[in-house]
N, C-alpha and C positions, 0 to 999 in steps of 0.2 A: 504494500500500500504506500503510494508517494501520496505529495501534497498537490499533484497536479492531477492526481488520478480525484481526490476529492473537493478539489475546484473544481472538477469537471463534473463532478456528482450537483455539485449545489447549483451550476449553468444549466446543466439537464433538466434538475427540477426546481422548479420558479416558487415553488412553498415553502422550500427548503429555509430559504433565509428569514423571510416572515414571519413563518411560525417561529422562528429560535429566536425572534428579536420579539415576540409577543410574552414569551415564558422568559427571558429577561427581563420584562420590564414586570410582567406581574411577579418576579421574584423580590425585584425591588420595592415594589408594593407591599407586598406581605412580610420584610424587614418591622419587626417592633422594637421598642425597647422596655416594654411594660410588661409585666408577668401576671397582671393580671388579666390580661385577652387572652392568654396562651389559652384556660382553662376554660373557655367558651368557644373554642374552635370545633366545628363540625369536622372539617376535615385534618386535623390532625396537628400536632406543632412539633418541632425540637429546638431544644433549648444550647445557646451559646454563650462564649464566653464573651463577646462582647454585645453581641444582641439576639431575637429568638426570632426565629420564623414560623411565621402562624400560617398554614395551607392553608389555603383557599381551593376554589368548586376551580377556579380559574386557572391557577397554577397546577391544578392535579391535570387538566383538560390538555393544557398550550405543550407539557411533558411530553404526556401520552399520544398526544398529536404527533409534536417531532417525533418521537421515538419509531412511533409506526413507517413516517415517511422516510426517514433515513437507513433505516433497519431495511425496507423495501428495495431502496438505490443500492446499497450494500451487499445483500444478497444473503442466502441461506447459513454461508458459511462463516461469514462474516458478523451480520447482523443482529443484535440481541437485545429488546427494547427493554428489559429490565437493565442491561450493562450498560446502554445508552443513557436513562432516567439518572443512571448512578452520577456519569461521568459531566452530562449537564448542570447537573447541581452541585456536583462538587469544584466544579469548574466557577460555577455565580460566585460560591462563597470566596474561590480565591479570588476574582474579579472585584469585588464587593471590597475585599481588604484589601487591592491595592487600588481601587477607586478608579476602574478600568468604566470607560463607554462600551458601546454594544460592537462597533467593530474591533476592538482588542480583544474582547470576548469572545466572538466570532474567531480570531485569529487564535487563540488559546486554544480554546476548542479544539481546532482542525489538527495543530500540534500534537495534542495531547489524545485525540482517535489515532493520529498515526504512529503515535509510540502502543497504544493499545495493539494495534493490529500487525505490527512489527517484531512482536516479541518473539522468539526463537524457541518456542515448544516442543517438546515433544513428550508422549504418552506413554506410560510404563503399564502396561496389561499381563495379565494371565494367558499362557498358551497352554491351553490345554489341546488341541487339534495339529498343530504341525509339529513333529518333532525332531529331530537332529538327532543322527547316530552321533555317537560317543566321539568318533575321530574329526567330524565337524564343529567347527567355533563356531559359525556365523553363517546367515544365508539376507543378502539383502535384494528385496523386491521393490524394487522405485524408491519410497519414504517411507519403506515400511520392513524392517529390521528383525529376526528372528535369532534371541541369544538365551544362553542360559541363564539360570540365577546366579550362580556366580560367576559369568563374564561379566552380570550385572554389578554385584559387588565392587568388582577394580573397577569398571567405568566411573560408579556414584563416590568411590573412594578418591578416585582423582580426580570429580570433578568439586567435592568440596576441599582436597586442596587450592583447588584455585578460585577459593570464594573469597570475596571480600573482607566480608564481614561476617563470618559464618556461626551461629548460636551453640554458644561450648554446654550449653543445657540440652542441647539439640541432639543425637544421634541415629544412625541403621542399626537393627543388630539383625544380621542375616543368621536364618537355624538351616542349612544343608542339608540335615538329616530328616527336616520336617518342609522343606522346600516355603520356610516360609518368612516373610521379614518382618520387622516391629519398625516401627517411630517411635523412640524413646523418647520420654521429654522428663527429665527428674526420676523419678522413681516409680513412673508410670509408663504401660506399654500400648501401643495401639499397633491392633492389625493393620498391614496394609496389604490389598491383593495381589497373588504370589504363587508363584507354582515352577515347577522346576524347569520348565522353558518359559521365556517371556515375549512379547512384544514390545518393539521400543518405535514407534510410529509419530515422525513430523509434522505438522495436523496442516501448518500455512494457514491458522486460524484465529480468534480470538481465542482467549480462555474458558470464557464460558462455554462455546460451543466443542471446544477440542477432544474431550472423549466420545461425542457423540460422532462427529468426524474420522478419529483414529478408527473405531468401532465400524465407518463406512470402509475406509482404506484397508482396513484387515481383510473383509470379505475381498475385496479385489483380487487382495494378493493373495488369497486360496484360491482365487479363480484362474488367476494367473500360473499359477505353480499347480493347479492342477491339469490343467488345460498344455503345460508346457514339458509335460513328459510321460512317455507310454511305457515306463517301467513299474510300474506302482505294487506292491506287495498283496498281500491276502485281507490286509487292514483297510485298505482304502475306501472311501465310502463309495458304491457303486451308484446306480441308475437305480431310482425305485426306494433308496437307502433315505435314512434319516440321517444327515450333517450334524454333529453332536456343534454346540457353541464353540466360535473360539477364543474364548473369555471365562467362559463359566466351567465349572470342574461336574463331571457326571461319571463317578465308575459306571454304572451302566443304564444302555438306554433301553425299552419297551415293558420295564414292570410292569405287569398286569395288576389291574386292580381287582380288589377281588368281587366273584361275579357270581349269583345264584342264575343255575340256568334251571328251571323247573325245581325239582327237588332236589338236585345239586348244587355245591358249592365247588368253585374250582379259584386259583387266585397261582400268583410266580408266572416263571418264563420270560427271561430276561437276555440279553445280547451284548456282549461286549463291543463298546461303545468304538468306532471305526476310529482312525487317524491317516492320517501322508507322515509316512514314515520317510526319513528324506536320508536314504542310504548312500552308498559314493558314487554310484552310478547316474541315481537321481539327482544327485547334487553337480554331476560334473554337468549334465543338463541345462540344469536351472545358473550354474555358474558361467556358462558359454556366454564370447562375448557376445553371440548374437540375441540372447533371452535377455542378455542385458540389457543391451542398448532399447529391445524391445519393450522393457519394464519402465526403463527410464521414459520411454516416451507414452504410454499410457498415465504414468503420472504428472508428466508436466506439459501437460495435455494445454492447447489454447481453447480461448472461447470460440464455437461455431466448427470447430474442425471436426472429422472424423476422432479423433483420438480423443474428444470429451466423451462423444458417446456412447463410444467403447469403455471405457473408464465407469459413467454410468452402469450401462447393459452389467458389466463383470462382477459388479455392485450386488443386482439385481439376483443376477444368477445365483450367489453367496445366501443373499435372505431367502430364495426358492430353496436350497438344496436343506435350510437351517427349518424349514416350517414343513407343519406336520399334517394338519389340513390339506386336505386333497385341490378343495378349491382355491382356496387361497397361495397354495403354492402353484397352481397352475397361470393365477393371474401375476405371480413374482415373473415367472418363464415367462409369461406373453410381456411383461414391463421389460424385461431384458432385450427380447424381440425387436419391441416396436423403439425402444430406443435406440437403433440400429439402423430401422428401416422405414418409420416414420418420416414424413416428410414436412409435416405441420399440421394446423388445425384443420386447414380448409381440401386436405386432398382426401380421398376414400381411403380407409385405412387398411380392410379389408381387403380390397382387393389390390391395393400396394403392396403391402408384405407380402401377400402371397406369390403376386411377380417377380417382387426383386429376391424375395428368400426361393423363390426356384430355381431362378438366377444364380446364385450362390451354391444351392444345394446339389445340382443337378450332375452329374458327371456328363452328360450328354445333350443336348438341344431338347431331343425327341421326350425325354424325359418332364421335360418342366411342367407339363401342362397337369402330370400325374400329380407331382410335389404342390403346384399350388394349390389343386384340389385338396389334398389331404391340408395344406393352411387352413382355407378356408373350413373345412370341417369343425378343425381342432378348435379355432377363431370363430365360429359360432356357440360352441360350448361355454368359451370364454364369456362372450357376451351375454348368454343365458342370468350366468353369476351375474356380472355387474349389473344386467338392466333390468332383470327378473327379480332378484336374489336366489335363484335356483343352485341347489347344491347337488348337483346328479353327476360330477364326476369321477371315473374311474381310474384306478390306479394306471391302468395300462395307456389311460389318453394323458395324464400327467406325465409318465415316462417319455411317453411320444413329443411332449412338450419341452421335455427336459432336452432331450437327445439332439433335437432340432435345435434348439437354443444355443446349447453347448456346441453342437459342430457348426452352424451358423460363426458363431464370433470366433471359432480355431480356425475357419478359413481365411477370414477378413485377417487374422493376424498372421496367418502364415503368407497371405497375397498380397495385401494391399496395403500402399504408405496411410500409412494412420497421420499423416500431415496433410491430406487433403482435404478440401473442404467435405463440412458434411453434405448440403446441400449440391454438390459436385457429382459426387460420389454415389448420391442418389440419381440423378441426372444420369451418370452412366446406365447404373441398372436399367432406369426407365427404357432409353436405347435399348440394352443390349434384351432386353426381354422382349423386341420383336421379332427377336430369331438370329443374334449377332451375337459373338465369343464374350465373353464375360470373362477374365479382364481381358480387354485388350492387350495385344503387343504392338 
């Protein structure tokens, strides 16, 4: 986030400024110095050291306004209208003490977003799903890092050597034997989540939003890393499999609850929970420089190109493989799809996919007419769910959804520069689906 990128936010949008110059000046309004208004305020007061601020219907409003609209220009990953409320007010009150007008204010502000949004994050998670043989250290997918707990240790051990100011009341104490870490503070311990593999994932985020972010990046990069090598052991989650979290710890998955069926009772039957086991074969793989380079650019993907989409889609496919619901994972697979093959609001969607996914799919020309048929099938089931609420799918058109999904985006990333536009790239398909090579040479 530069400061030109959020001039260019406040030129785009004409409210932008208005509204932040209305909630400054009702901040300044709402300045008391009397303690006895505090206590007949409807909406709320806090008390300072040189004056109190009694809220007002006004200043709760002119907040919540900016917060929306800028949270909006900002975007999903960015945006957080509680961290915005925060930063606005705490911004008046330092404006307030040094006796700043509304354009220093203004100019603070934008400062002090961009050191918010420029922070150097990154997320320490639980892996319970990919794991490293014993003679791998390390396996990294874009900005999204896979190491042990104690490669963890030496990293957080030298990175508070080179802390400033670092809290001598403050420590790690890592357990190895129990894969687990504390926050020591004094003579008290606090959990913090841990498990003998980790995630260490760059969000390129605010704070508030960055676990929810790292948590999107993770699915990627299983999608990535499984999609990127046909070695996979007896462990691997298959086609039709349930995708245990990979965050959350589950020794096993399909417990049966237990269940009267007529005058019996039955209850157990349980599955050891799958993993990507990532042995030397599979790692020499995923360590090639060519899954590299391909990792790298799925992550630093620009706005409009194929390579966002992708990014998305791999997302998608991640939360499909993790849900358990028949229907709802079938509409995870079609969000993966259609964010691939979608071309907007206003083109038929229906019978897009299924052209250009023929397209893609087809080993042959003569072929395609078959495979979009079978889209469209599968793309009416779909729509059933969402515009019916109909729940009548079966496991076998779910798999059929998965399978299509999944070798759909292993081809795009084996064929096609993921630098090109999306909108482009769809324009080809369109072409090549009236009976022309897909991709071209």
């Amino acid at each position: 986030m530069t400061l030109d990128k959020i001039n260019q936010i406040f030129k785009n949008n004409k409210e932008l400024e208005p509204t932040l110059k209305t909630y400054y000046d009702e901040f300044n309004k709402s300045i008391t110095y009397s303690s006895d208004e505090i206590f007949s305020s409807e909406y709320g007061f806090s008390l300072g050291k040189e004056y109190n601020l009694l809220y007002t219907k006004e200043l709760r409003v002119s907040s919540s306004e900016f917060s929306k609209l800028i949270a909006k220009s900002l975007g999903a990953r960015f945006g957080d209208e509680s961290e915005i409320s925060d930063l606005i007010l705490e911004q008046a009150h330092a404006s307030k003490k040094a006796n700043h007008d509304f354009d220093k204010y203004l100019k603070k502000f934008k400062e002090n977003i961009i050191k918010i949004f420029n922070q150097d994050i990154e997320v320490y998670l639980p892996n319970n799903l990919v794991i490293l043989d014993s003679k791998i250290t390390t396996l990294k997918v874009g900005s999204v890092r896979i190491l042990s707990l104690i490669s963890l240790e030496k990293e957080t051990t030298n990175i508070i050597k080179k802390m400033n100011n670092p809290d001598e009341n403050i420590s790690f104490n890592y357990k190895h034997d129990a894969s687990k870490l504390f926050l020591v503070s004094g003579n008290s311990e606090s959990s913090i989540p841990s498990s003998k593999m980790m995630w260490a994932v760059k969000t390129y985020t605010n704070k508030t939003n960055a676990k929810e972010e790292a948590n999107w990046k993770i699915g990627v990069a299983t999608s990535l890393i499984r999609l990127s090598s046909d070695k996979w052991g007896i462990h691997y989650p298959r086609i039709g499999t349930l995708e245990p979290s990979p965050t959350e710890k589950s020794e096993l998955l399909y417990t049966n609850p237990l269940v009267r069926n007529g005058n019996n009772l039955s209850a157990g039957g349980r599955t050891v929970q799958s993993i990507y086991l990532i042995d030397k074969k599979i790692s020499r793989d995923l360590h090639s420089g060519k899954n590299q380079k391909l990792f790298n650019s799925v992550f630093n993907f620009k706005p409009k190109m194929l390579s966002e989409q992708v990014f998305n889609a791999l997302g998608w496919l991640s939360k499909g493989r993790g849900e358990s619901d028949r229907s709802i994972k079938m509409l995870y697979f079609f969000t993966a799809i259609e964010a691939i093959l979608s071309r907007g609001k206003d083109s038929p969607v229906k019978d897009t996919i299924a052209r250009h996914g023929s397209v893609i799919l087809a080993k042959k020309i003569k072929y395609r007419p078959l495979i979009a048929k079978q889209f469209k099938n599968l793309y009416d089931l779909r729509s059933s769910t969402i515009h019916k609420g109909k729940r009548s799918t079966l496991a076998h058109d779910v798999d059929q959804v998965q399978i299509i999904a999944e070798t759909l985006i292993y081809v795009i990333l084996k064929k096609c520069s993921l630098q090109i536009n999306h909108e482009t790239f769809c324009q080809q398909l369109a072409i090549a689906s009236y009976g022309t090579r897909w991709p071209s040479k």
